[in-house]
PAVEX-907770 format. One record per residue (C-alpha): x, y, z; residue in one letter; chain. Coordinates in nm, 4 decimals, decimal comma. Layout:
// PAVEX-907770
X | Y | Z | a | A
...
This chain:
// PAVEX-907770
13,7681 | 10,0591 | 8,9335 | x | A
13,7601 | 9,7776 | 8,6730 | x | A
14,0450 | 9,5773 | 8,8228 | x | A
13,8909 | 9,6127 | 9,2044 | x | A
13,6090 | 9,4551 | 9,1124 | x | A
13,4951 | 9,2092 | 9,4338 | x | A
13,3862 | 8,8274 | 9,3576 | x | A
13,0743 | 8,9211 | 9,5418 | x | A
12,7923 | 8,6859 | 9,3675 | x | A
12,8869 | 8,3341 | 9,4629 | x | A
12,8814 | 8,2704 | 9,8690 | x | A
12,7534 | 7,8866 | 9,7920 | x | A
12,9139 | 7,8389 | 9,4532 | x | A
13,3087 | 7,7807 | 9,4728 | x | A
13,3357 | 7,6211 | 9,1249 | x | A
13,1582 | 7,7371 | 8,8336 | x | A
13,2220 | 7,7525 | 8,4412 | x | A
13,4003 | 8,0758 | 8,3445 | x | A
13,0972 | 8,1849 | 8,0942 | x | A
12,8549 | 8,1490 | 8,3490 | x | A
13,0425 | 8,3230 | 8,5843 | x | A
13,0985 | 8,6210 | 8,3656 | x | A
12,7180 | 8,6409 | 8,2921 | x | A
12,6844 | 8,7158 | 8,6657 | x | A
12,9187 | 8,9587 | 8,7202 | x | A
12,7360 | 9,1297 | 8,4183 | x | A
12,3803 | 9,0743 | 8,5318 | x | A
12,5396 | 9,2078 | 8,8542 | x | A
12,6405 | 9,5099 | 8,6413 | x | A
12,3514 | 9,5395 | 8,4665 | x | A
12,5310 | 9,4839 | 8,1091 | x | A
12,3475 | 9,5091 | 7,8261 | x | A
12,7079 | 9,5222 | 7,5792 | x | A
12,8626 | 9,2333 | 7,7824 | x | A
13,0632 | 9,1651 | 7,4368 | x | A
13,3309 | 9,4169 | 7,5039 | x | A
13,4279 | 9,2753 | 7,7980 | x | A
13,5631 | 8,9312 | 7,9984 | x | A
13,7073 | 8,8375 | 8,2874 | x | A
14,0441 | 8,7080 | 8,3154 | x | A
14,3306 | 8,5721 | 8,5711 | x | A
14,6552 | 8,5324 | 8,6007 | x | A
14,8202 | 8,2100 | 8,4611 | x | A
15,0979 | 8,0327 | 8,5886 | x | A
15,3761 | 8,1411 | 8,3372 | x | A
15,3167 | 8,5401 | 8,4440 | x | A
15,0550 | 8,6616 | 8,1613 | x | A
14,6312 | 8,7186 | 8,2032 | x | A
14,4291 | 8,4918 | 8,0033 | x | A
14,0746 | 8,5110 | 7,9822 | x | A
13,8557 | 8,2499 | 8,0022 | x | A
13,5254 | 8,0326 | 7,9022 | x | A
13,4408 | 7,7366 | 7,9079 | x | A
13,7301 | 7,6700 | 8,2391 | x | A
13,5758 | 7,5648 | 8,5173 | x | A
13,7054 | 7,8485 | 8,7860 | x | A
13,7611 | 7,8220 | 9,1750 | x | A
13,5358 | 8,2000 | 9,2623 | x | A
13,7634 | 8,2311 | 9,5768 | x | A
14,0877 | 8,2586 | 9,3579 | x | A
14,1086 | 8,6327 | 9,4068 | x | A
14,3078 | 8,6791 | 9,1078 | x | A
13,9778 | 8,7617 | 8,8393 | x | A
13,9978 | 9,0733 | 8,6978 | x | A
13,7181 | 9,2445 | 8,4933 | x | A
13,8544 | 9,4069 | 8,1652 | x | A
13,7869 | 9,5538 | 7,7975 | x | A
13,8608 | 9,2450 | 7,6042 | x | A
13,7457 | 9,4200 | 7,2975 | x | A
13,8541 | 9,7811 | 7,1717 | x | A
13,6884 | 9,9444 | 6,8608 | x | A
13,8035 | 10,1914 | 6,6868 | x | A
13,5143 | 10,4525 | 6,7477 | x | A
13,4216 | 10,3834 | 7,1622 | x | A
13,2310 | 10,6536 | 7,1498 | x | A
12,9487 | 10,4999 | 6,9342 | x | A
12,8716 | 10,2464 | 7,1706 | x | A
12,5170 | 10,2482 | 7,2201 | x | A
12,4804 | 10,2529 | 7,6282 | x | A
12,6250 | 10,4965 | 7,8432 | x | A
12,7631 | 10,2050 | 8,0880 | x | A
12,9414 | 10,0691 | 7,8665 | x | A
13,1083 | 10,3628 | 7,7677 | x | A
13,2024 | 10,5074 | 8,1436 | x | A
13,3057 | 10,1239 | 8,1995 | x | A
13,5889 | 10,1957 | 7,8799 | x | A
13,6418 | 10,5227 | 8,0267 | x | A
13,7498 | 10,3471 | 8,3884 | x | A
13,9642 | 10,1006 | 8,1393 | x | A
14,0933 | 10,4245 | 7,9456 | x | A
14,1704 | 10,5904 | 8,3267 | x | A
14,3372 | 10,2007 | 8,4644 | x | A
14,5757 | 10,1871 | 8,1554 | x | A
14,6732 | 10,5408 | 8,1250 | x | A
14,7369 | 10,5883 | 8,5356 | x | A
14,9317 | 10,2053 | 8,4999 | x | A
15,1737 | 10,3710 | 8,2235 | x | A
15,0303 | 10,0918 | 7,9629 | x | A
14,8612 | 10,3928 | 7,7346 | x | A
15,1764 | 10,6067 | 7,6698 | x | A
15,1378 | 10,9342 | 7,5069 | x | A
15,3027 | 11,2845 | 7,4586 | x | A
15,2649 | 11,5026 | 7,7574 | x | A
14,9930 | 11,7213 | 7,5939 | x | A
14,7675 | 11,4317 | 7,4837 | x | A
14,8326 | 11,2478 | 7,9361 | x | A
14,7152 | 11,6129 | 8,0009 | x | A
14,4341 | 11,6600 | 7,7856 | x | A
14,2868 | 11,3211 | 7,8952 | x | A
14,3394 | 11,3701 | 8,2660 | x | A
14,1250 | 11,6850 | 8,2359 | x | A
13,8704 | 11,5243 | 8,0557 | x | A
13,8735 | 11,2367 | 8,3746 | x | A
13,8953 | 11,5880 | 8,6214 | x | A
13,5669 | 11,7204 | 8,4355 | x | A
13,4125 | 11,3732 | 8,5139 | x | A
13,5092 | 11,3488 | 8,8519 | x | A
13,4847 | 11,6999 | 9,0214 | x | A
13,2938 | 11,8916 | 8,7864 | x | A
13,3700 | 12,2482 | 8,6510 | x | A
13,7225 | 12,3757 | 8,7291 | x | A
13,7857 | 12,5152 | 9,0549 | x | A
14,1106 | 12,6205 | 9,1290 | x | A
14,1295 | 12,4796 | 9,5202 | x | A
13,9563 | 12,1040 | 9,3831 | x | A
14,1575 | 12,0678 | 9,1336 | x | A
14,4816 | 12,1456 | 9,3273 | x | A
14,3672 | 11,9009 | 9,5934 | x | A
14,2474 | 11,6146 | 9,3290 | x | A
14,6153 | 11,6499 | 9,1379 | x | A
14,8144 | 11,6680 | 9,5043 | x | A
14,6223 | 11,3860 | 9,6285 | x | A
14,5461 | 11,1362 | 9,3117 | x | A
14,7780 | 11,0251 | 9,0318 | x | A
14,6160 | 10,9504 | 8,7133 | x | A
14,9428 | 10,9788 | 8,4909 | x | A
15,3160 | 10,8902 | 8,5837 | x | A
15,5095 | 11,2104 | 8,5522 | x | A
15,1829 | 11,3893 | 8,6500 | x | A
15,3646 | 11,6636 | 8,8941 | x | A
15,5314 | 11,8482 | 8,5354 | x | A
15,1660 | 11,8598 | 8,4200 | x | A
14,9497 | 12,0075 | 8,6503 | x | A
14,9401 | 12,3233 | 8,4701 | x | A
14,8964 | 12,1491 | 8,1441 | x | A
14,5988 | 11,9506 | 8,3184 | x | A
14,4605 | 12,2961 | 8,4208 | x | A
14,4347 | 12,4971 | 8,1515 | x | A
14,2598 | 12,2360 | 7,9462 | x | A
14,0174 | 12,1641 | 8,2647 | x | A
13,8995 | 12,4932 | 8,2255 | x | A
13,8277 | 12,4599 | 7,8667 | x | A
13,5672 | 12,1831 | 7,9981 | x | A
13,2576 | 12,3791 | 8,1941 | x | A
12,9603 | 12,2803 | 8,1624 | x | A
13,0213 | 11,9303 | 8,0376 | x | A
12,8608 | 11,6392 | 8,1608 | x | A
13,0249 | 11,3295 | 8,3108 | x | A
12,8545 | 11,1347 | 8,0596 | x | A
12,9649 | 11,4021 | 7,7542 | x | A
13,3369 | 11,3943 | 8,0122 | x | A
13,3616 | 11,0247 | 7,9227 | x | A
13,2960 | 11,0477 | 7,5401 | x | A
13,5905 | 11,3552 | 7,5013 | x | A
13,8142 | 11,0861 | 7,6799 | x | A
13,7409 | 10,8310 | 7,4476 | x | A
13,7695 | 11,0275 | 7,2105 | x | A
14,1105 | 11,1441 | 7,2248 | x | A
14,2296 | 10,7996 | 7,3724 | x | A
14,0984 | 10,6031 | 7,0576 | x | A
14,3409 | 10,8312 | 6,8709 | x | A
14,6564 | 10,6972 | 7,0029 | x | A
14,8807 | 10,4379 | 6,8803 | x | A
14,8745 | 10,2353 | 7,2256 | x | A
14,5437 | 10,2599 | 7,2651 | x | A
14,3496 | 9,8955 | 7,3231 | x | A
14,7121 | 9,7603 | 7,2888 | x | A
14,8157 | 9,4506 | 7,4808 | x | A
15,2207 | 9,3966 | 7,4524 | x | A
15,2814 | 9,0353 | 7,3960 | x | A
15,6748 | 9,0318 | 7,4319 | x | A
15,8749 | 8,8335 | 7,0957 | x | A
16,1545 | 8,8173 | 6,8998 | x | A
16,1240 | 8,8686 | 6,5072 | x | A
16,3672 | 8,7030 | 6,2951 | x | A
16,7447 | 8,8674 | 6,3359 | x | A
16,6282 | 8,8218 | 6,7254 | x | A
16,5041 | 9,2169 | 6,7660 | x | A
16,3116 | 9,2310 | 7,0844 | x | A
15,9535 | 9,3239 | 6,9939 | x | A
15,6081 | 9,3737 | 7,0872 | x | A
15,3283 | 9,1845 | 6,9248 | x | A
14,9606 | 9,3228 | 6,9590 | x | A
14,6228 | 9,2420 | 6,8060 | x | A
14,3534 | 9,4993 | 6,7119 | x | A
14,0416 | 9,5506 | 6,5242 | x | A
14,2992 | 9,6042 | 6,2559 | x | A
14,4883 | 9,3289 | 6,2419 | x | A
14,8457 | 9,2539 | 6,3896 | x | A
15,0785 | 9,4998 | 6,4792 | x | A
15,4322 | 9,4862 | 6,5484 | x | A
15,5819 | 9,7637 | 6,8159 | x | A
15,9430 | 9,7996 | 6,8745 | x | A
15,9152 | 9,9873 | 7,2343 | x | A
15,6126 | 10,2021 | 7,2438 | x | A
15,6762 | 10,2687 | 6,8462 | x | A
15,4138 | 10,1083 | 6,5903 | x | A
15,6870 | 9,9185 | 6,3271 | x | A
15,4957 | 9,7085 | 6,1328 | x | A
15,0846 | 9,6594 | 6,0709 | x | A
14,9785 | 9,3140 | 5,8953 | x | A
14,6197 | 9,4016 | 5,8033 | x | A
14,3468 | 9,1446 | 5,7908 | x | A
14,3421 | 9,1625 | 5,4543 | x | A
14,6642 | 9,1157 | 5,3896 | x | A
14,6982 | 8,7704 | 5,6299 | x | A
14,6377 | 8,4140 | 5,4870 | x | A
14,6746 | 8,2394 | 5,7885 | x | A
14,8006 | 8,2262 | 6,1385 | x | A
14,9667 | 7,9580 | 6,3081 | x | A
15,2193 | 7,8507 | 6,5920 | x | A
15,4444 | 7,5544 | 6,6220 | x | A
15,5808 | 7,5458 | 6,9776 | x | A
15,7281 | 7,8998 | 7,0577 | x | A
15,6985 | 8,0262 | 6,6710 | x | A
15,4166 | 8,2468 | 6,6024 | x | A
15,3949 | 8,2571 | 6,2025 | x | A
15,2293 | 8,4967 | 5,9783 | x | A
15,1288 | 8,3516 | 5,6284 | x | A
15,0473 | 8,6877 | 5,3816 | x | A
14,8575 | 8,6544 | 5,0305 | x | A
15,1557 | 8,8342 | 4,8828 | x | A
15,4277 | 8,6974 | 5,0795 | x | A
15,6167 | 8,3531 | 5,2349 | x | A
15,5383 | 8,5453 | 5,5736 | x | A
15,6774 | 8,5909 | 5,8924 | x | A
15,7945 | 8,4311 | 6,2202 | x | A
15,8118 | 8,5416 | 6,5285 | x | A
15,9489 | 8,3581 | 6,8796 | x | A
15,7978 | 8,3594 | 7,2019 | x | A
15,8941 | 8,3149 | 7,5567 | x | A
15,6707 | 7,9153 | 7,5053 | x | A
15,4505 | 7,7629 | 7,3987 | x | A
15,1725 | 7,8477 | 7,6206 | x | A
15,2101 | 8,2265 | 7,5887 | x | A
15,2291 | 8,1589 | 7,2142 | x | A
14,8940 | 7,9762 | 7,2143 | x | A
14,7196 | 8,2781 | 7,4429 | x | A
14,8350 | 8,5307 | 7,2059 | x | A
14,7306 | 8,3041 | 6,8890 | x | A
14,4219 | 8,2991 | 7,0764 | x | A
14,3334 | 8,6346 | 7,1324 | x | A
14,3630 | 8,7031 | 6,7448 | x | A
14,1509 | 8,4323 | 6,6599 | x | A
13,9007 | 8,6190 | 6,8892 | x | A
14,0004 | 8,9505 | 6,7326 | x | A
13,9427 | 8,8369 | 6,4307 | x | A
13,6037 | 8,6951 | 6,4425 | x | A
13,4873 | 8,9720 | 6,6455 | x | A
13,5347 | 9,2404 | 6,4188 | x | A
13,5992 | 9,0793 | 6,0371 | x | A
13,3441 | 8,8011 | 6,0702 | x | A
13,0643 | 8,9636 | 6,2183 | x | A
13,0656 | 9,2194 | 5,9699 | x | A
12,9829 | 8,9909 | 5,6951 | x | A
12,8085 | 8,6662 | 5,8607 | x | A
12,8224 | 8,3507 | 5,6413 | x | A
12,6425 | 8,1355 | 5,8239 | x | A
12,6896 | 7,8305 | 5,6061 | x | A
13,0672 | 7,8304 | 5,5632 | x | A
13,3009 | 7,5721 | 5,6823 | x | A
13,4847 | 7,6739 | 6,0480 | x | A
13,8042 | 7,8690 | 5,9771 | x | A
13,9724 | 7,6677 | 6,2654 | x | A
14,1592 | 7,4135 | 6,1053 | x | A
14,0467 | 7,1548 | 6,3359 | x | A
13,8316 | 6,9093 | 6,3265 | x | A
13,4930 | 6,9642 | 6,4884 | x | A
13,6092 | 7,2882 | 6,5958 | x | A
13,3723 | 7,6154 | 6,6076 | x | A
13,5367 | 7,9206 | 6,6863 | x | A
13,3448 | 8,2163 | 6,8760 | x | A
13,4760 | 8,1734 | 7,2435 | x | A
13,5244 | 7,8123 | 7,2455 | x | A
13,8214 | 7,7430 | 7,4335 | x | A
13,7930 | 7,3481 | 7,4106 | x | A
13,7861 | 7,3761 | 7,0341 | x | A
14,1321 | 7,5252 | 7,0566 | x | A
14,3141 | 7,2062 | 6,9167 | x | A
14,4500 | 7,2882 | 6,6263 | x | A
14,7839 | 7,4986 | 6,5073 | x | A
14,6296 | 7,6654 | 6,2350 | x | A
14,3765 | 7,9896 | 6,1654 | x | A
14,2618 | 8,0272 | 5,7959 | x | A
14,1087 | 8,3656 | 5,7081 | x | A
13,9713 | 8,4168 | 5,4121 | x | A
């Protein structure tokens, strides 16, 4: 289990930078695709950050291994680890209630994570593994759901299991989606989220508003305000809880945002699009001075 995962490597170490901790827990792991993921802990005003370049006390118990990273097609990831370790992600979120779905779509993937676990159906396993292991909330009024699709399963692999999972999970409007709680401008409650695709505005579990890549000039945030510049538009602001969990979320686009626009088309000889000075972006915590994030 992802979130279980034991600070085993460091019995002499107690302090060491958060990169070069990460590179052992993968070298540990034997993690060739070590770009999908990070570790992160919990900060002092309630939400997980992730970290670099922080140098990290290893007996804080508090590390958690994660998908930082969701594309839209898991299953073309090259190795299988990497792809059972976004199935256990898949399996952490859905059992946690943070992937919400129609009752057909919980079902279909909890078969899929049956077929990886137990094998072909069997009708006394898979009573036992449902009676004794919940994977869904609200999984007792789909056992027979679960069922009938597990049987539609034998003769897969766990390896072909894990791909049918992703499959159907990548599908989903929460899927990859971490709520960062706001308030837009009449002071709705809302959910902010970043994605390969951009930012994406959730009222509930209920996708209300998309602002594309394309479409976004710049992002910024001025204390608790967490402002969206379009090329069409004056743009949006939203409000957050403070300034710190402003700055995490501004952060995690920033990330989003070179991880799947910029490496697409490298331009190796173009100015940073941090507005600061001296800053370079890619994972570079202590270059996050500025209050500005140009993309062009």
């Amino acid at each position: 289990h992802l979130q279980n995962l034991e600070i085993f490597l460091l019995d002499s170490e107690q302090k060491i930078l958060g990169c070069d901790f990460f590179n052992k827990v993968c070298g540990h792991l034997k993690l060739l695709e070590k770009e999908y993921f990070g570790l992160e802990f919990r900060h002092h005003n309630g939400s997980y950050v992730t970290f670099c370049l922080l140098l990290v006390d290893t007996s804080d118990p508090a590390f958690r291994f994660i998908v930082k990273f969701f594309p839209p097609d898991p299953g073309q990831l090259q190795k299988s680890l990497t792809r059972y370790l976004f199935a256990l992600q898949i399996k952490q979120d859905l059992s946690n209630g943070s992937l919400t779905c129609n009752d057909n779509s919980a079902a279909l993937l909890v078969s899929h994570i049956l077929q990886a676990e137990i094998g072909d159906y069997d009708e006394e396993l898979d009573a036992h593994h449902l009676e004794n292991k919940q994977y869904v909330p609200n999984q007792e009024y789909l056992d027979h759901k679960i069922i009938r699709f597990h049987k539609k399963h034998r003769g897969h692999t766990p390896a072909q299991s894990d791909v049918h999972l992703l499959e159907v999970a990548r599908k989903l409007d929460m899927y990859g989606i971490r709520p960062h709680p706001a308030h837009d401008g009449e002071g709705m409650r809302i959910n902010l989220a970043v994605t390969h695709m951009g930012v994406l505005v959730f009222q509930g579990n209920t996708k209300i508003n998309t602002f594309s890549w394309a479409k976004i000039r710049k992002l910024s945030f001025k204390r608790r305000h967490f402002l969206i510049k379009l090329h069409t538009e004056a743009g949006v602001r939203f409000t957050m809880a403070s300034r710190d969990i402003c700055k995490t979320f501004w952060k995690m686009c920033v990330e989003y945002h070179a991880f799947f626009r910029l490496a697409e088309e490298p331009k190796p000889h173009q100015k940073s699009l941090l507005s600061s000075k001296g800053s370079s972006f890619r994972y570079r915590y202590k270059d996050f001075k500025s209050t500005g994030f140009l993309l062009v």
